[in-house]
NUZA-214448 format. One record per atom (N, C-alpha, C): residue in one letter; x, y, z. Coordinates in steps of 0.05 Angstrom, whole numbers, plus 32768, in hexadecimal, padded with zeros to 4 digits. Layout:
N
AXYZ;...
***
This chain:
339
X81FE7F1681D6;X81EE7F2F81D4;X81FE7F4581C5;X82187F4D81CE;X82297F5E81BD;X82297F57819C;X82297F3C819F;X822B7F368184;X821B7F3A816C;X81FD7F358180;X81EA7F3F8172;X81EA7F5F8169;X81EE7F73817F;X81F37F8C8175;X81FD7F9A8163;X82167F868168;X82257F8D8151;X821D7F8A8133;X82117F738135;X820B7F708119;X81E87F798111;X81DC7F848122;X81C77F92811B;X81D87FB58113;X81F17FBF811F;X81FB7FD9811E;X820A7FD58100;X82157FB880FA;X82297FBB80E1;X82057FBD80CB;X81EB7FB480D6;X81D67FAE80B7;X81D17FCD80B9;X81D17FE280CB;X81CA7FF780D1;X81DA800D80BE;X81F47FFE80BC;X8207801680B4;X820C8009808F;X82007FF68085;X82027FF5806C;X81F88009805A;X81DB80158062;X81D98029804E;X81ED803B8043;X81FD804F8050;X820980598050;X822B80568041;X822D80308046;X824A802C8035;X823D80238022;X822580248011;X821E80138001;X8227801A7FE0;X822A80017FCF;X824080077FC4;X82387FF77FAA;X823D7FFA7F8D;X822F7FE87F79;X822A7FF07F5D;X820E7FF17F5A;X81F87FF67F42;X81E77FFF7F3E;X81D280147F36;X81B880117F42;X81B0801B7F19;X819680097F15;X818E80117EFE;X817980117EF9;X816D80337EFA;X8157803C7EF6;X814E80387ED6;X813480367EDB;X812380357EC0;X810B80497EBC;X810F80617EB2;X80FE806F7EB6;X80F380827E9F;X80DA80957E9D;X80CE80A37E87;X80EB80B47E82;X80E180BC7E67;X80FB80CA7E5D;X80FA80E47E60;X811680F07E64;X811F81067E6C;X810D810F7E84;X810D80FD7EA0;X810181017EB5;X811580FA7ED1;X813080F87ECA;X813780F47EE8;X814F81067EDF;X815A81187EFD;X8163812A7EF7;X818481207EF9;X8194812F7EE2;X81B181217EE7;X81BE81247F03;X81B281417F0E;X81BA81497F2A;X81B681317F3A;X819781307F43;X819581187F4F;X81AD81027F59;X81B080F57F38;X81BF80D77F34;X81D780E07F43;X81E680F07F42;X820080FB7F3A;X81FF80F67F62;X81F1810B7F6B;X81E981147F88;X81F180F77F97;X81D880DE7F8E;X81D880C57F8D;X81EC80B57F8F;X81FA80BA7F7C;X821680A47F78;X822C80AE7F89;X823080CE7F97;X824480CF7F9F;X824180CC7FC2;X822180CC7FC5;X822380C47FDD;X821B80A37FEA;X821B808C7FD1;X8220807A7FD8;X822680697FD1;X8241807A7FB7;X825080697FAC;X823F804F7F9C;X822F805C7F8D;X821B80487F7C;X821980537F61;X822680447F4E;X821F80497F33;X820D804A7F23;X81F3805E7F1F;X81E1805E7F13;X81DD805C7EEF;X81CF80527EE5;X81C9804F7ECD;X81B0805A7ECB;X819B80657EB9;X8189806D7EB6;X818080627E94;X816E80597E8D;X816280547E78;X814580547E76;X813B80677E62;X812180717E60;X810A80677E58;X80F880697E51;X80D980627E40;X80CD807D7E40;X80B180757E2E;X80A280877E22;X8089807D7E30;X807B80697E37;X8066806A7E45;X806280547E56;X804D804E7E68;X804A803F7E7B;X804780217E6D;X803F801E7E56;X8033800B7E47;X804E7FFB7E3F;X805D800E7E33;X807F800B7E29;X80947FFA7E47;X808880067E60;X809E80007E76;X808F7FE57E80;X80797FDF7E82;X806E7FC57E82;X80777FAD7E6B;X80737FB77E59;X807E7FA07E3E;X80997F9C7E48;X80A67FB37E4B;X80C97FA57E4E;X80CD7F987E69;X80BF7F987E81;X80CB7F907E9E;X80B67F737E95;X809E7F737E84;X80927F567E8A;X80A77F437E78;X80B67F4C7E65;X80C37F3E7E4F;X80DB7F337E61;X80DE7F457E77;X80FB7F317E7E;X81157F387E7D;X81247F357E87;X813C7F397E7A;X81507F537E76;X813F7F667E8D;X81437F847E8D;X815B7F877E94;X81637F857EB4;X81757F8E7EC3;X81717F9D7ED0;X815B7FAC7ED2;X81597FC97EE1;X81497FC17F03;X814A7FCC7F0A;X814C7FD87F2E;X81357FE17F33;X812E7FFC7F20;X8115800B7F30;X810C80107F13;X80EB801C7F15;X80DC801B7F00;X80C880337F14;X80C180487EFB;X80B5805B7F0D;X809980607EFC;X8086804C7F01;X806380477EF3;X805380627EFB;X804580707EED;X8029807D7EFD;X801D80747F0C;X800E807E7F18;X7FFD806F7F2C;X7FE080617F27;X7FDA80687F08;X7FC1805F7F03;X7FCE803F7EF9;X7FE9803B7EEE;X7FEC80237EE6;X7FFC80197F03;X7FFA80197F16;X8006800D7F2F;X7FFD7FEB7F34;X7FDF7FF17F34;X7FDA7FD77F3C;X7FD77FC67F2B;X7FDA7FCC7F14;X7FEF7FB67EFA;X80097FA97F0C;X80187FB87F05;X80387FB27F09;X802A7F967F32;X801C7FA37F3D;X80227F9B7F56;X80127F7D7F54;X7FF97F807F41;X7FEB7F677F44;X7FFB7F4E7F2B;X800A7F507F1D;X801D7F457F14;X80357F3B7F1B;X803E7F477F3B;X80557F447F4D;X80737F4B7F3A;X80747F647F2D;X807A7F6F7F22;X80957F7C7F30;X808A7F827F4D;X809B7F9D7F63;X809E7F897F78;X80B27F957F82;X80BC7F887FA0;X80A97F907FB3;X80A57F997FCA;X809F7F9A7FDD;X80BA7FA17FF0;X80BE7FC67FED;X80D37FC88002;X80BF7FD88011;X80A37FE68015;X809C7FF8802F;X80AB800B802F;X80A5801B801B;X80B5803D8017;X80A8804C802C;X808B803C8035;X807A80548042;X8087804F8064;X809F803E806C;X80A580378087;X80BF8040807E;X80D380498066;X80EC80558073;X80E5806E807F;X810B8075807A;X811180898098;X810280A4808A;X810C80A5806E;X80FC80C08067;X80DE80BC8066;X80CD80AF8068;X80B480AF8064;X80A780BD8074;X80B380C38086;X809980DC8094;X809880FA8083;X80AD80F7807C;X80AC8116805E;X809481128051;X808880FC804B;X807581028035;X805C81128035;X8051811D8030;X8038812C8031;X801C8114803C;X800E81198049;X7FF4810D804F;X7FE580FE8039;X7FE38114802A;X7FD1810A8018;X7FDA80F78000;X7FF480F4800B;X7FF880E37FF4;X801280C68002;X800B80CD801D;X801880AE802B;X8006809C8028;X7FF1809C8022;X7FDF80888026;X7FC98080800B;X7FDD80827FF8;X7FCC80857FD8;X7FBC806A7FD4;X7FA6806E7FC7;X7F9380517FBE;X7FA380427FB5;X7FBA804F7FA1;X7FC680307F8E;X7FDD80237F95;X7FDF80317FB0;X7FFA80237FC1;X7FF280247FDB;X7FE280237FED;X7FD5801E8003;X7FF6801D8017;X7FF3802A8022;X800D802E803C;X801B80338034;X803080368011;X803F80348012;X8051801C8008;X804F8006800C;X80547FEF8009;X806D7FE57FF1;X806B7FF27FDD;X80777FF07FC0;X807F80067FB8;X807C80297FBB;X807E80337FB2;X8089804F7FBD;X80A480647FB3;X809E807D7FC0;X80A080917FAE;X808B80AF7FB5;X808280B87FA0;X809A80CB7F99;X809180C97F75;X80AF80DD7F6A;X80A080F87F5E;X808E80F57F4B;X807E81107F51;X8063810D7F48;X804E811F7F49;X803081207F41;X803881377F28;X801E813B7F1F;X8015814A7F0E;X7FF281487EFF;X7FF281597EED;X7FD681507EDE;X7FD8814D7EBC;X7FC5814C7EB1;X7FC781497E99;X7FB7815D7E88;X7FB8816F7E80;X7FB181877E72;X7FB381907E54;X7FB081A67E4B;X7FB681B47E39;X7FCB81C97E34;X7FE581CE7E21;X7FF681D47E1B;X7FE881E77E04;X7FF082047E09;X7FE182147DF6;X7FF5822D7DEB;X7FFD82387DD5;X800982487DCD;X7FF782687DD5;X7FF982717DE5;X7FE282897DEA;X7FE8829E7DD9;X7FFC82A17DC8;X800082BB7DAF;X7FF482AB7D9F;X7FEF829C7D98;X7FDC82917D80;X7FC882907D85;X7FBD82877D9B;X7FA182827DA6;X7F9482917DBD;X7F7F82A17DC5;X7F7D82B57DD2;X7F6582A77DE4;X7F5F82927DDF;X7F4082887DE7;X7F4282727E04;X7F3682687E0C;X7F38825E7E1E;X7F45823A7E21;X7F5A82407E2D;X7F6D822D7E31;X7F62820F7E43;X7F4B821D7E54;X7F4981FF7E6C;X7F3081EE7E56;X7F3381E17E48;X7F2781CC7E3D;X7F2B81C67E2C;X7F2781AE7E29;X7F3281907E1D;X7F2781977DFF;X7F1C81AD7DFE;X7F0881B97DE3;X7F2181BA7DCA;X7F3781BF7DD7;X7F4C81CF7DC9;X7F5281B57DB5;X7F5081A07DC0;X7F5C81847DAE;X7F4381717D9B;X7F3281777DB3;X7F1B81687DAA;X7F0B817A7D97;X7F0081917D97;X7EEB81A27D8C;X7F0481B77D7C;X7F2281B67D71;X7F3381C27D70;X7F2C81E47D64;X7F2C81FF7D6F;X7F32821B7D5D;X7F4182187D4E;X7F3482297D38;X7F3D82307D1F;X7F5F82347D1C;X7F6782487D2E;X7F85824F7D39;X7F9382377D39;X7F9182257D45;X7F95820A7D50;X7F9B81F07D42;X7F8D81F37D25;X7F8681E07D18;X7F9F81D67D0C;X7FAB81BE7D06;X7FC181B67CF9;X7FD981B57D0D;X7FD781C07D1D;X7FE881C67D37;X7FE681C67D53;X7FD881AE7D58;X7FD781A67D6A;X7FDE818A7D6A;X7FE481817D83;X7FF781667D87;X7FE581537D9D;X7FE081387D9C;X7FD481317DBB;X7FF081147DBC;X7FF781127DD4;X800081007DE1;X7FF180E87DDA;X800680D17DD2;X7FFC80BB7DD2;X800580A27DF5;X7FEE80B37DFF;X7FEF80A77E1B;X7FCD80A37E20;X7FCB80867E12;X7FA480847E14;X7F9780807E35;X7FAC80837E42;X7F8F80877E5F;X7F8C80A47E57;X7FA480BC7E56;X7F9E80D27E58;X7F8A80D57E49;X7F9780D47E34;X7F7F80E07E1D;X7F6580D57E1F;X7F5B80C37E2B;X7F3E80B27E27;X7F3780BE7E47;X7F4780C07E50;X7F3880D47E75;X7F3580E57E6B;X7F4680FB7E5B;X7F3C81127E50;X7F29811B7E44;X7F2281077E31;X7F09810A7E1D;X7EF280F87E24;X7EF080E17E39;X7EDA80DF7E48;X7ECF80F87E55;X7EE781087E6F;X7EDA81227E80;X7ED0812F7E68;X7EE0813D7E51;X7ECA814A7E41;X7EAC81437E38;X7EAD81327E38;X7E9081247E2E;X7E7C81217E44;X7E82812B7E5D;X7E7381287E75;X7E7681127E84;X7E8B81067E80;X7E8B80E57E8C;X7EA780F37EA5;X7EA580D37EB4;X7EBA80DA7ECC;X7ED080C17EBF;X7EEC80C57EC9;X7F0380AD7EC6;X7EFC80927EC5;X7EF280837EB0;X7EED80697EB3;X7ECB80667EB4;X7EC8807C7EA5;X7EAC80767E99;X7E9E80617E85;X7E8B80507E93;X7E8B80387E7D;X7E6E80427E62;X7E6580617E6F;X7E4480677E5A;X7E4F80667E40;X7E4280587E34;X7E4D804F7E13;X7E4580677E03;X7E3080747E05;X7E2F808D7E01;X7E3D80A57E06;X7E4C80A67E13;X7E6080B47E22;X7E7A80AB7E0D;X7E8080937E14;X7E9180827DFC;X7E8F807F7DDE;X7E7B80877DD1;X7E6F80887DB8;X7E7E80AD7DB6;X7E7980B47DCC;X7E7A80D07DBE;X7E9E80D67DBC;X7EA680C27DD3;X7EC480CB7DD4;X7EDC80C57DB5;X7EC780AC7DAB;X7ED3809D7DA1;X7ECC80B47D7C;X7EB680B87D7E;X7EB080CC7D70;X7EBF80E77D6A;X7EB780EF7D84;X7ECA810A7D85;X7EE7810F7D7E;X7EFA80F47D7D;X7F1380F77D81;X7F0E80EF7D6B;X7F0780DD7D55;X7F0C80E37D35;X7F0680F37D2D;X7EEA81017D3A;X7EE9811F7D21;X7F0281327D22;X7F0A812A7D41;X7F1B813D7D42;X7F3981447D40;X7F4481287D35;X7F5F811B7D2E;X7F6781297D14;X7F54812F7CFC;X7F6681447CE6;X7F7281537CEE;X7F6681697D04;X7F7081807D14;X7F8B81827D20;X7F8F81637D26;X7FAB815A7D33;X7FBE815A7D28;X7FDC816A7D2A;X7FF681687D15;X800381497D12;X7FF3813F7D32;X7FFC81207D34;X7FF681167D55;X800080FC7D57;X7FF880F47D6F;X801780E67D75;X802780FA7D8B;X803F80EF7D8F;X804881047DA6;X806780F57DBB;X806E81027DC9;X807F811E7DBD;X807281307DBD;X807F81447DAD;X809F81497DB9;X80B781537DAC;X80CA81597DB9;X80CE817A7DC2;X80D081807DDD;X80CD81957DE0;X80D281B77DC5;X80E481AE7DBC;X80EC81C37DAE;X80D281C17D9A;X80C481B57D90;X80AF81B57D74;X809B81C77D86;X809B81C97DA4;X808281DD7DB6;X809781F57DB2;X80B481F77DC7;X80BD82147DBF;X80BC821F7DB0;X80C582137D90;X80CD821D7D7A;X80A982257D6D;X8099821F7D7C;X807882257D71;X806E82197D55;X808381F77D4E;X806F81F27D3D;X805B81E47D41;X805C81D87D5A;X804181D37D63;X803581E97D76;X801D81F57D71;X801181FF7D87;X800181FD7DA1;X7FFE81E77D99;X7FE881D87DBB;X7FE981B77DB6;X7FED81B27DD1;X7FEB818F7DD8;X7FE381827DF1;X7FD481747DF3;X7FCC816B7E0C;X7FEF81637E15;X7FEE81667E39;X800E81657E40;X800781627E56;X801D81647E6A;X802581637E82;X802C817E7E8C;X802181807EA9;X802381987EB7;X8042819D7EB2;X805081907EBB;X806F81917EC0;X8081819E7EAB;X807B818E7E95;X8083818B7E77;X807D81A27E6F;X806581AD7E78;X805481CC7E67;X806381E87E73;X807081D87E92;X808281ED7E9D;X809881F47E8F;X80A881D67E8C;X80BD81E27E7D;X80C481EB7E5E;X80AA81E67E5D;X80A681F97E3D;X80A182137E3A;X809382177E4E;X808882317E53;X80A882467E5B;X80B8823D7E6B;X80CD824A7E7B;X80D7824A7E60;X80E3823F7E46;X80F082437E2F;X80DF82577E1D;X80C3825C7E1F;X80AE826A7E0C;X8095826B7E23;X809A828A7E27;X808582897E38;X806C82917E2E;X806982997E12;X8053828E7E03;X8040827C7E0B;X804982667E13;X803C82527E1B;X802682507E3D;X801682417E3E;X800A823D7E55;X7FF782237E4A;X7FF9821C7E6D;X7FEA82027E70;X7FCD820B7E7B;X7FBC81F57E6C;X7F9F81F37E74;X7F9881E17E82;X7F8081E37E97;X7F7781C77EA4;X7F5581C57EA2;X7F5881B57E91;X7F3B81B77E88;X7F2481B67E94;X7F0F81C57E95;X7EFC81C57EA3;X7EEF81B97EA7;X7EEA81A17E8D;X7EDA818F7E8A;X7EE3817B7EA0;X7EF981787EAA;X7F0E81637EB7;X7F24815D7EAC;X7F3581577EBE;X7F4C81577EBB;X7F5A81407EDE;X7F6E812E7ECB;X7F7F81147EDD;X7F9B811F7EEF;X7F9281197F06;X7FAD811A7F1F;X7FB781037F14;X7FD080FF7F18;X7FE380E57F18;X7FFA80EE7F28;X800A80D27F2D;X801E80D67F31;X803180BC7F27;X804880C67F29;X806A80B27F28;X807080AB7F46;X8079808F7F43;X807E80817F61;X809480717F59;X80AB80757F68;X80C880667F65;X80B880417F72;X80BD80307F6B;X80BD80187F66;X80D480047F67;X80D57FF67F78;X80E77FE07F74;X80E87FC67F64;X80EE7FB87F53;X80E67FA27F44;X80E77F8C7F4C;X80D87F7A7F4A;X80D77F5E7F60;X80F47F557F54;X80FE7F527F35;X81117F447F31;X812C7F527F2E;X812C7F707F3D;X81487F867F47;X81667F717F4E;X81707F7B7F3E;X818A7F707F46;X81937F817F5C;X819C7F937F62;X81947FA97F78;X81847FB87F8C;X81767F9B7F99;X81657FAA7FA7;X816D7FBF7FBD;X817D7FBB7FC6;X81867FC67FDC;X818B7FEC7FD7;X819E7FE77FBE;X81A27FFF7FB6;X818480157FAB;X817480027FA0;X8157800E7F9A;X814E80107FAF;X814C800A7FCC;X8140800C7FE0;X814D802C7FE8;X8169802A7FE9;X817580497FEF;X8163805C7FE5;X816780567FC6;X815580727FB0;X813980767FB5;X812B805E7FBE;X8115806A7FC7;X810E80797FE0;X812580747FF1;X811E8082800C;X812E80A28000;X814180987FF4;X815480B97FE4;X814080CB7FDE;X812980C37FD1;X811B80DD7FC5;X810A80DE7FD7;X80FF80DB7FE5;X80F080DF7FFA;X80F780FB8009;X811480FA8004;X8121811B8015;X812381368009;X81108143801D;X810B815A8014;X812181697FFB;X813681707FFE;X815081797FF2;X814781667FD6;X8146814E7FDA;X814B81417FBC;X813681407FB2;X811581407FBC;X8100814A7FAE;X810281627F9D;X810C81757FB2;X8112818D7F97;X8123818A7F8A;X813781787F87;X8141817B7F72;X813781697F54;X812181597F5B;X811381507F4B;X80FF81607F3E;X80F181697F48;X80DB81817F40;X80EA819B7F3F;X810181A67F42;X810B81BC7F33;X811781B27F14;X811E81987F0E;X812681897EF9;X810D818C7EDF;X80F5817D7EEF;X80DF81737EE7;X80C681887EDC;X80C7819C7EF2;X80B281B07EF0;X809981A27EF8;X809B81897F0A;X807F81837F1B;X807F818B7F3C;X805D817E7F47;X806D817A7F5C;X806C81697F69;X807881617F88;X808581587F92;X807281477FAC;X8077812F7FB1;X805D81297FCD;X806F81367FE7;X8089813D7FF8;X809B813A8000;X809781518009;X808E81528026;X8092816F8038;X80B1817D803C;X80B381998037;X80C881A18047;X80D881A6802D;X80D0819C8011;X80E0819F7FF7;X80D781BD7FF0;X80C881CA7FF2;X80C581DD7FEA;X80D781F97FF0;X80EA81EB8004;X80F981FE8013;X811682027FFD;X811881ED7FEC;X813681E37FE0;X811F81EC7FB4;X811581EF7FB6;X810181F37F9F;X810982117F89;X810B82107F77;X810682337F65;X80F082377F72;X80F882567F76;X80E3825E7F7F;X80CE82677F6F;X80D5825C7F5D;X80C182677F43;X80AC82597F43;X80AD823F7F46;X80A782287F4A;X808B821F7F58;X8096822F7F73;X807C822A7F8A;X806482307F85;X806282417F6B;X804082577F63;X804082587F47;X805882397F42;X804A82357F16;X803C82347F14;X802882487EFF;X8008823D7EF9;X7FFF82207EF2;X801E820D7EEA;X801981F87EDE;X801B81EC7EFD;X801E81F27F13;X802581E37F2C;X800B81E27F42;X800181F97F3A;X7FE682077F52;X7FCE82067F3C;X7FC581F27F3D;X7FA481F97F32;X7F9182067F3D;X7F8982157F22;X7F7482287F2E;X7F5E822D7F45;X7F5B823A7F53;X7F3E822C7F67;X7F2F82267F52;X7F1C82307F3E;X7F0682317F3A;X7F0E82117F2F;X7F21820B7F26;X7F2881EF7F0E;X7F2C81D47F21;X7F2881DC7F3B;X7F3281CE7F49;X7F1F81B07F4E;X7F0D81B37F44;X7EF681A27F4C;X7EF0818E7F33;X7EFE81967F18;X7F0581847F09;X7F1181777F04;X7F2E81707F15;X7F44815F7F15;X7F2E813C7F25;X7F41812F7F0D;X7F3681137F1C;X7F5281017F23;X7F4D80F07F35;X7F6A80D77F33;X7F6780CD7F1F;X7F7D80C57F14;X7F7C80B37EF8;X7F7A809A7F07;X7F73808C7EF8;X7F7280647EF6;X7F6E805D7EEA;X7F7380407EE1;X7F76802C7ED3;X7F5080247EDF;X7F45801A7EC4;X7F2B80187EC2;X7F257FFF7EC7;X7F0C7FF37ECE;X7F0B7FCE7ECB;X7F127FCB7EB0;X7F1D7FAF7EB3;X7F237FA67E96;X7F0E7FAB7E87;X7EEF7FAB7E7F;X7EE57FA97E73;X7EDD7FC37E68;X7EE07FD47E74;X7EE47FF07E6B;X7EFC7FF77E65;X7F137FF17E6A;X7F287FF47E64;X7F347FEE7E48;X7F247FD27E3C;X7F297FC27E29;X7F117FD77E11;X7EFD7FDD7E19;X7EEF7FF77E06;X7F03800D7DFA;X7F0B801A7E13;X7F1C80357E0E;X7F33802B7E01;X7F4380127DFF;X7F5180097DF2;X7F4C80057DD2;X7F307FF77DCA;X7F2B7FFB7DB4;X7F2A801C7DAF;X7F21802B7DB5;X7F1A803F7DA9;X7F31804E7DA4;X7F3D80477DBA;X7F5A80617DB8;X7F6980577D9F;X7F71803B7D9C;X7F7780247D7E;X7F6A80347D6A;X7F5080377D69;X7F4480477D4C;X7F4580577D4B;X7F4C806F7D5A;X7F55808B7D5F;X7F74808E7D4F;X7F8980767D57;X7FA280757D4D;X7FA9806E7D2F;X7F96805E7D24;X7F9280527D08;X7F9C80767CF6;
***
């Protein structure tokens, strides 16, 4: 019986000496150096970090093989990709020790049911990025890209991230996330060529081309629009009226982690209040993780890019991944949009 104890007290006390590798794979310029740094000295784990540009990009490389990496941090509309592929481990982020931190409404998400695979790193939405000394007119709709002002024209940017952009320009058209009315689709598919001259281009802009104002408006990220805005406060984010996508980032384990153990730490790591903010003071999103707001800028807690409007409030939708057969539509179209 002692013996047993003992060696349930020596599996108890490994977290803590744990000791190694750990190699994240994640969107770029999204995990904070603090963080890692925080990370490695309290459990003696050598982190690596290597980036991507979109969900589409971090799928191709983990199905190809051959990665090395530990954790992979998907949106949540592409979740049940990665999970119905057996993609992710299965460590039950939603049963460690930090998991009672998490907020309600988001312990129990559709695309991770309990928890099971996933713990959350931050939410946000997907909007409009607007230069307001150039443009005086109204910022919450999708009008600005699609229907583009005169002001506007030649200088505007959209993300090449086709759920966003095809959720975006379905809600404009009167349709909801994963609308299959072909008419609705006729018009999206429409609207976004007439309205592509207007566009300086379709690419992840690098922040300074928004500071420096040679672009003036881009469909973006709440987060992203923050920290543009804090360099040029010129700037402000829109949430379109027509509708507008919740998402979120969820730390992930990889079924083929050389490190699980150590990825198991990082996911319960950010779970804690203290290190949530230090993610979303990094990031400029926010956070699922009660009790972070206490360790937060205080600038932070009442960003317009953070608190959506009441009145806008009723246009936010969850993003998702569509049935294939609608999925495989918006795919063509967004293809002839890119031509």
């Amino acid at each position: 019986m002692n013996r047993i104890l003992a060696g349930l007290a020596a599996l108890t006390a490994t977290p803590a000496l744990a000791e190694g590798e750990l190699h994240i794979f994640n969107w770029g310029n999204y995990t904070p150096p603090e963080l890692i740094e925080k990370f490695q000295d309290t459990y003696d784990v050598l982190v690596t970090v290597t980036e991507y540009d979109s969900n589409d990009a971090a799928l191709a490389k983990i199905r190809a093989g051959g990665h090395g990496f530990d954790i992979v941090v998907p949106t949540s509309s592409f979740l049940p990709i990665w999970i119905a592929q057996d993609l992710l481990l299965q460590t039950n982020p939603g049963q460690m020790e930090n998991a009672g931190n998490i907020l309600p409404e988001w312990a129990d998400p559709e695309w991770d049911p309990g928890r099971v695979y996933t713990a959350p790193w931050q939410w946000g939405t997907t909007g409009i990025l607007v230069h307001t000394g150039s443009y005086a007119g109204d910022i919450n709709t999708s009008a600005i890209f699609l229907d583009p002002p005169e002001e506007l024209r030649g200088r505007i940017n959209v993300v090449p991230e086709m759920q966003d952009i095809m959720n975006l320009a379905v809600m404009y058209y009167g349709g909801e996330i994963c609308s299959a009315d072909m008419d609705i689709l006729r018009q999206v598919r429409d609207g976004m060529l007439a309205a592509k001259p207007f566009w300086t281009g379709i690419d992840y802009p690098p922040f300074e081309t928004l500071i420096n104002e040679d672009i003036l408006a881009s469909t973006f990220w709440n987060g992203a629009s923050g920290r543009i805005r804090a360099a040029n406060p010129d700037f402000a984010y829109g949430y379109p009226r027509e509708g507008f996508p919740i998402w979120m980032e969820n730390v992930a384990v990889l079924a083929d982690a050389r490190n699980p153990d150590n990825a198991k730490l990082f996911q319960n790591f950010v779970m804690d209040p203290e290190n949530a903010a230090i993610i979303s003071n990094y990031l400029r999103y926010a956070n699922a993780i009660a009790g972070s707001e206490d360790f937060m800028d205080p600038d932070l807690i009442d960003a317009p890019e953070l608190v959506i409007p009441e009145d806008l409030q009723a246009s936010a939708q969850t993003a998702r991944l569509c049935e294939p057969a609608t999925q495989d539509i918006y795919t063509r179209i967004w293809t002839e949009v890119l031509r």
